[in-house]
C-alpha positions as CSV (number, residue, x, y, z in Angstrom):
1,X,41.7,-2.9,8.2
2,X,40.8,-4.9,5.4
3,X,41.4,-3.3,1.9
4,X,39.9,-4.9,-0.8
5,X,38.2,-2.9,-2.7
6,X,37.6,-4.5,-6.6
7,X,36.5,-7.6,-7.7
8,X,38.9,-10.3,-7.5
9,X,42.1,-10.4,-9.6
10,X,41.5,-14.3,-10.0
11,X,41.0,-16.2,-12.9
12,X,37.4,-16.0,-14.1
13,X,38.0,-18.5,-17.4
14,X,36.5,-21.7,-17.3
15,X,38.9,-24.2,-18.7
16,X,37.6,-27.7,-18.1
17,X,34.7,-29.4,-20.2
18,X,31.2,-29.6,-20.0
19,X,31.3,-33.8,-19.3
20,X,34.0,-32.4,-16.3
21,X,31.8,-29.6,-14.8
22,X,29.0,-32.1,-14.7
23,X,31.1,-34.7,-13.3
24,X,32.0,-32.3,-10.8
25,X,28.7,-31.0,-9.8
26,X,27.7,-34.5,-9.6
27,X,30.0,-34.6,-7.0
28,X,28.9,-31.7,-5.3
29,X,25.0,-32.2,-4.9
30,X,25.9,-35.7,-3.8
31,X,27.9,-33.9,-0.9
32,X,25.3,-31.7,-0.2
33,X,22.3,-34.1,-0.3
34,X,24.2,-37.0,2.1
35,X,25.9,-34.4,4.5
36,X,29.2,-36.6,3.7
37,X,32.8,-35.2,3.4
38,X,34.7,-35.0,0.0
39,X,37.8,-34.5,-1.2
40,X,38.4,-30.8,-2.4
41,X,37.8,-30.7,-5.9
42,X,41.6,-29.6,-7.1
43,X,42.7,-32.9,-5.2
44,X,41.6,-34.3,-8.5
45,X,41.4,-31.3,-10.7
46,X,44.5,-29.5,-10.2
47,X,43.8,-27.0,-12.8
48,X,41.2,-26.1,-12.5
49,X,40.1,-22.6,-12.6
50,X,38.3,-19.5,-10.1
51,X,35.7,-19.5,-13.1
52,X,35.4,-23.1,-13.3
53,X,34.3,-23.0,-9.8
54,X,31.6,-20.7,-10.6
55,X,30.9,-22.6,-13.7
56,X,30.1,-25.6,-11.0
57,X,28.0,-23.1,-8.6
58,X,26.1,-22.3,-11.1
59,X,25.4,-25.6,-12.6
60,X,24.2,-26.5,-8.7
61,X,21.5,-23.6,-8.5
62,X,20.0,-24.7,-12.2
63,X,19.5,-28.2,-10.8
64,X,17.9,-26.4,-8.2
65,X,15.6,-24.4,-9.8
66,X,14.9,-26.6,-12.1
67,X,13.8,-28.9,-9.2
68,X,11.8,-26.4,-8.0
69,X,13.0,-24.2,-5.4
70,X,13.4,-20.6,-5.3
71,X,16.9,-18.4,-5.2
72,X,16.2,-15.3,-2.7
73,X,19.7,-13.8,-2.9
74,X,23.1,-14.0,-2.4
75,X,26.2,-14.3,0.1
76,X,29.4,-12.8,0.1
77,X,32.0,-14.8,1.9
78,X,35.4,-14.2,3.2
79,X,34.7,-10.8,3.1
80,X,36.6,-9.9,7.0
81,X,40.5,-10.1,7.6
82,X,39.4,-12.8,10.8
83,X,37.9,-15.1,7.9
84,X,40.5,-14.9,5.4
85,X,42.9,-15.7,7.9
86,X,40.8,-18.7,9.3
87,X,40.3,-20.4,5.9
88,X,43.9,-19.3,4.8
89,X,42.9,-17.9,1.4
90,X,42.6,-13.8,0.2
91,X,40.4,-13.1,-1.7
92,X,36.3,-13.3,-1.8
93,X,33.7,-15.5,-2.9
94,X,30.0,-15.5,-3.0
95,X,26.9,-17.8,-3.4
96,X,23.2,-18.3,-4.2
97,X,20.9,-18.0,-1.5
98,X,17.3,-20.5,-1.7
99,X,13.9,-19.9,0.2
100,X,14.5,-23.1,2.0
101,X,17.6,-22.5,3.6
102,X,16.0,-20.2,5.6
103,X,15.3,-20.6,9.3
104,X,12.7,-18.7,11.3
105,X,14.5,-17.4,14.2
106,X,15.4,-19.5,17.1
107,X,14.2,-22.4,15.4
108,X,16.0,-25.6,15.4
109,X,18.4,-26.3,12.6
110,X,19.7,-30.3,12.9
111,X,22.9,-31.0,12.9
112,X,22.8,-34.4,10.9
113,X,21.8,-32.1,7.6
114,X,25.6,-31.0,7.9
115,X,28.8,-32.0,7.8
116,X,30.7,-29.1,9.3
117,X,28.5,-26.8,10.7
118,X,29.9,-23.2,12.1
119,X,27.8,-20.4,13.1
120,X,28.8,-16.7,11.5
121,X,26.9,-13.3,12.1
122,X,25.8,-10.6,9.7
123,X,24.5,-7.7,8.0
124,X,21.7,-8.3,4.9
125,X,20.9,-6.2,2.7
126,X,17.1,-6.5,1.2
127,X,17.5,-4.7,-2.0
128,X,14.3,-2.2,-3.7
129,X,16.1,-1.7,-7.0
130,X,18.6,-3.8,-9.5
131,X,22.2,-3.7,-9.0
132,X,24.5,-4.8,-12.0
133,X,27.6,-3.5,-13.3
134,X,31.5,-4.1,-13.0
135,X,32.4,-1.1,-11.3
136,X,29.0,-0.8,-9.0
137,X,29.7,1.2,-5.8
138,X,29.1,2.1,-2.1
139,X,26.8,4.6,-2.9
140,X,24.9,2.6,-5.3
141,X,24.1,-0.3,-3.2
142,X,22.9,2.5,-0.5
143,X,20.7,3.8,-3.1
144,X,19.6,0.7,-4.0
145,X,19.3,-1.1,-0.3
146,X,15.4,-1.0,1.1
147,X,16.5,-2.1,4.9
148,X,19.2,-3.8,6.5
149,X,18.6,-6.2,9.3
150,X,20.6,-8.8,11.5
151,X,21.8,-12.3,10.4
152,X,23.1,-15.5,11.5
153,X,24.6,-17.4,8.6
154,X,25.2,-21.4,8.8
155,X,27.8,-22.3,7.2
156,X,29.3,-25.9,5.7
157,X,31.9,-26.6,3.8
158,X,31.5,-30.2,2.4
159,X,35.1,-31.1,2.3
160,X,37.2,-33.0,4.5
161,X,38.9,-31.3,7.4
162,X,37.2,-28.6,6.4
163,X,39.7,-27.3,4.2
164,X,39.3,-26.2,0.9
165,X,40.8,-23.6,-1.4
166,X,38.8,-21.1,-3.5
167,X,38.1,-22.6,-6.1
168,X,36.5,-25.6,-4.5
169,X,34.8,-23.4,-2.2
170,X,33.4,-21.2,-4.9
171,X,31.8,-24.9,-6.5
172,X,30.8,-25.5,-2.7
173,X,28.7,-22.5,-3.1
174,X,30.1,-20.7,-0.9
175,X,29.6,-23.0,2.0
176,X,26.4,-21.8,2.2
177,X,23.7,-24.1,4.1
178,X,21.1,-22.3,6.4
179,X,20.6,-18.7,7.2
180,X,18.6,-16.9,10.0
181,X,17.4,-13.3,9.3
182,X,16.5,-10.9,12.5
183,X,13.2,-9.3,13.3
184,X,14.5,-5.7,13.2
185,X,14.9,-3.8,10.1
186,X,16.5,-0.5,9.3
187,X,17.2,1.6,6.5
188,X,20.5,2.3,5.6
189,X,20.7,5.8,6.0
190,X,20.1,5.4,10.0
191,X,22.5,2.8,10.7
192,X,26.4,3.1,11.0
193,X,27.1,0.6,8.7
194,X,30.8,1.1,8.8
195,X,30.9,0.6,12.6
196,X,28.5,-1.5,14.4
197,X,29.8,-3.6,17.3
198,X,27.9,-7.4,17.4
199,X,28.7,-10.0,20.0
200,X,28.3,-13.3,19.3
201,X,27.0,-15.7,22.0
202,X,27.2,-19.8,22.4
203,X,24.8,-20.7,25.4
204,X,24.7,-17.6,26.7
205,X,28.7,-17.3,26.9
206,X,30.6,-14.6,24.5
207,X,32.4,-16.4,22.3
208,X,33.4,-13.5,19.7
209,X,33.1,-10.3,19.2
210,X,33.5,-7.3,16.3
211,X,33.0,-4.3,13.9
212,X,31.3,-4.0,11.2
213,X,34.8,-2.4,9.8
214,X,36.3,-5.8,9.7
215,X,33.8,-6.4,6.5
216,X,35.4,-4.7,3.8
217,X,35.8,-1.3,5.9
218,X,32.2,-1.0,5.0
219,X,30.0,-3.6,4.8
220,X,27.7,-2.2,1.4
221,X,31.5,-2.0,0.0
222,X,31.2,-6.4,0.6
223,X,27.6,-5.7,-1.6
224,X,29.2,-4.0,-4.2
225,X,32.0,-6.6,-4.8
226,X,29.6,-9.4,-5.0
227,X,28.0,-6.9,-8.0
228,X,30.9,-7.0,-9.1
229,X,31.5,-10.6,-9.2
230,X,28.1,-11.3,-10.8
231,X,28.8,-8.9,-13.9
232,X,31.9,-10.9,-14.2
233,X,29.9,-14.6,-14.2
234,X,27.2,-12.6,-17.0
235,X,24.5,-12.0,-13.9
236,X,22.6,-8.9,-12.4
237,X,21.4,-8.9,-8.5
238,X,17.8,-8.3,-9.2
239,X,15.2,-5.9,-6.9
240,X,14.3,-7.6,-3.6
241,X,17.2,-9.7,-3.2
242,X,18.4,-10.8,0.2
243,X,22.0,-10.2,0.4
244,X,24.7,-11.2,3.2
245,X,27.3,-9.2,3.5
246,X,30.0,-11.7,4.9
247,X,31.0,-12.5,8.6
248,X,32.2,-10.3,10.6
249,X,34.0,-12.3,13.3
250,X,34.6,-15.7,12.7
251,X,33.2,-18.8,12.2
252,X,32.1,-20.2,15.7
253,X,31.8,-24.4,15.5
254,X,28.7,-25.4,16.6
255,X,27.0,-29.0,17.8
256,X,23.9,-30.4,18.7
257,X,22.4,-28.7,22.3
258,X,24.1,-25.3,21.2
259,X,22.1,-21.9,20.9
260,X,23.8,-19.2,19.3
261,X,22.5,-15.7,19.6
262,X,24.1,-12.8,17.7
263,X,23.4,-9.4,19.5
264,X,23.6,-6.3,17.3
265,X,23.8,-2.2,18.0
266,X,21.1,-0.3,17.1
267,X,19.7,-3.7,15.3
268,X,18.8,-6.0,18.5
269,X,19.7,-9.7,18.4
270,X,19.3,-13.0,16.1
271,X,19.6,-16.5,17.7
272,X,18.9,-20.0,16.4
273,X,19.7,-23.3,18.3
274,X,20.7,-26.9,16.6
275,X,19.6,-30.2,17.4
């Protein structure tokens, strides 16, 4: 079972300047916008930090809002033992969330938006209260989680080969792209949130399968780090926040044609196809 249980012991400083984290988120929107593969960002920046990372992420989603669109959350990624081991890296990351990277489900997401587009499924969080705080816990998030409900996540890491370490990642937002949330929503207190089986389907053919326990042991425990993470970058997760609580199989590759439908216990299914 996966064990982590505290924020990161990475390195949270930012080190580089402010003419080199706009350089670098230069490089990043660009990525994003053209759907084109980069180099990972320590290819060039070798140095650089876990924080600086952040520092980049965060530079993205001002641009963003300051453009106009509307941050509805966060994700926590590489929160399961299945995707720390597929990306090669150990510890967790998270990301912002926008309104339009939303999907209504089984709509058609297209392909040529995205450079290396894998398909992960979910638990959300839809928060009724504030979380903040450096040591914030299991039983807080419970406290402070409204309903919980199925997701498909679309991922896409902008970098070549997809491979990437964490702090490119972290500037990557996460990988975040596109994300699909279910029709069914339950509280917390109903649902075994530490042991929910989901099968993932590709055209109607299993193609993974797992336990909530692979997120964390518990998935709020995945919610609570990401807390955790945000009182380290100087940020609270407000009321109403969608949160994503990291995959918990992994990352199925998807292309055009494909339909992907996640199927949940006690929470029904989530599907999307790509075009």
């Amino acid at each position: 079972m996966n064990t982590i249980t505290s924020t990161p012991a990475a390195d949270m400083r930012t080190t580089l300047g402010e003419a080199d984290l706009r350089l670098l988120t230069d490089r990043i929107e660009a990525a994003q916008r053209s759907a084109r593969a980069i180099r990972k960002l320590t290819d060039d920046f070798p140095g650089m930090t876990l924080g600086d990372g952040y520092a980049v992420q965060l530079a993205l989603l001002q641009r963003w809002l300051d453009e106009g669109s509307r941050q509805v959350g966060w994700k926590a990624g590489l929160t399961s033992k299945a995707k720390m081991d597929q990306m090669g890296v150990r510890v967790p990351s998270i990301g912002f969330l926008l309104a339009d990277m939303e999907q209504a489900e089984d709509s058609v997401v297209s392909t040529e938006e995205l450079v290396h587009p894998r398909v992960e499924c979910e638990l959300a969080f839809v928060t009724k209260a504030p979380l903040a705080g450096r040591d914030c816990s299991r039983d807080e998030v419970l406290a402070a989680t409204d309903h919980v409900v199925p997701a498909l996540e679309i991922i896409d890491s902008r970098f070549a080969g997809f491979k990437f370490d964490l702090q490119s990642v972290a500037a990557d937002n996460g990988s975040a792209a596109r994300f699909v949330r279910g029709a069914r929503a339950l509280r917390p207190e109903a649902l075994a949130l530490d042991t929910l089986d989901v099968l993932l389907e590709k055209n109607g053919a299993t193609v993974a399968a797992g336990n909530s326990a692979a997120v964390m042991g518990h998935t709020a425990d995945a919610v609570a780090l990401l807390v955790r993470v945000l009182a380290e970058l100087g940020r609270e997760l407000p009321a109403g926040s969608f949160v994503m609580s990291g995959a918990i199989t992994e990352a199925i590759a998807i292309e055009p044609g494909d339909r992907v439908c996640a199927r949940f216990q006690q929470l029904g299914s989530v599907s999307v196809r790509f075009g």
